[in-house]
C-alpha positions, 0 to 999 in steps of 0.5 A: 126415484132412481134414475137409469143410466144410459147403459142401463136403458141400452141394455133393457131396450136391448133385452126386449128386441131380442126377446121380441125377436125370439119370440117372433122366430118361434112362430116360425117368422124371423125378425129381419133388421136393416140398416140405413147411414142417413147421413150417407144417404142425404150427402150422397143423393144428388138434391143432397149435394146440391144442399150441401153446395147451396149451403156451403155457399152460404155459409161461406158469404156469412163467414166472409162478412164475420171475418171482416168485422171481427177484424174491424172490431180487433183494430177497434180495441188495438186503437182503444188500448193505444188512445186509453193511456192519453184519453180523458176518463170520460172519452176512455169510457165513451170509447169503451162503451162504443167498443162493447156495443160493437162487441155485443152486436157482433155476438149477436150477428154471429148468433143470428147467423148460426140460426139462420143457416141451420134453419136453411139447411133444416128447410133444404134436408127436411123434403130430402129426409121425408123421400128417403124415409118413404124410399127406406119403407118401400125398400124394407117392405120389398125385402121383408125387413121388419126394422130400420134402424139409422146407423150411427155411431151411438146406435148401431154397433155392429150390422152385417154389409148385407142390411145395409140398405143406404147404397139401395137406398140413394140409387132409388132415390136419384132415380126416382123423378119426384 
């Protein structure tokens, strides 16, 4: 069994939208694709923002404390090389076993971190995402776009400004009250 590359999917995928395009226009219907940047959209709307903040915030305060115990753990193994050369083979190995152990913790401190922030931040976007997603089809459906696309860098490689429906998006998005 062969397997395509990713050029390749691009290409068919890319074949079969314009022949459904095509075959759209000849029933006198014309396909009409937009655009929407999420990230624009979910950093430039006000509870966004305020996600953003809240999660900087955290992440700073994390930050803070891994700094300060990388440090602590850095004069640890500066203290170990000093004492190693006058230390006993058993007390050198006690005290690297200690200093391993503190390693190992901070690792894992580290690893919780990362996944407790992106899980923070997948809980603060997630509603976020879900309103925009609703605003985007009410949008499209008031247009009379038949696609949405999420503009990014590896799927969207040319649009016209005027399918770009995040600006219209993140306005209806702060104005709306929900």
């Amino acid at each position: 069994m062969r397997v395509l590359s990713l050029s390749k999917i691009v290409g068919v995928v890319s074949c079969v939208v314009v022949l459904a395009a095509s075959a759209q226009a000849s029933t006198d219907t014309a396909v009409k694709i937009g655009i929407v940047d999420m990230q624009k959209a979910i950093q430039g709307v006000e509870s966004g923002k305020k996600a953003k903040t809240q999660l900087e915030k955290d992440f700073n305060s994390r930050k803070a404390e891994l700094q300060k115990e990388e440090a602590s753990i850095k004069k640890m193994g500066e203290e170990f090389r000093k004492q190693s050369l006058v230390l006993n083979d058993e007390a050198r190995a006690k005290k690297q076993q200690e200093l391993q152990e503190r390693v190992m913790k901070f690792q894992e401190m580290t690893a919780r971190s990362q996944q407790e922030i992106a899980q923070k931040e997948q809980e603060l976007t997630m509603p976020i995402i879900q309103k925009l997603r609703a605003i985007i089809g009410d949008v499209a459906k008031t247009k009379g776009y038949s696609v949405i696309l999420e503009k990014n860098e590896n799927t969207v490689l040319f649009s016209l400004d005027k399918d770009d429906l995040t600006d219209d998006v993140i306005k209806l998005f702060n104005s709306s009250k929900s």
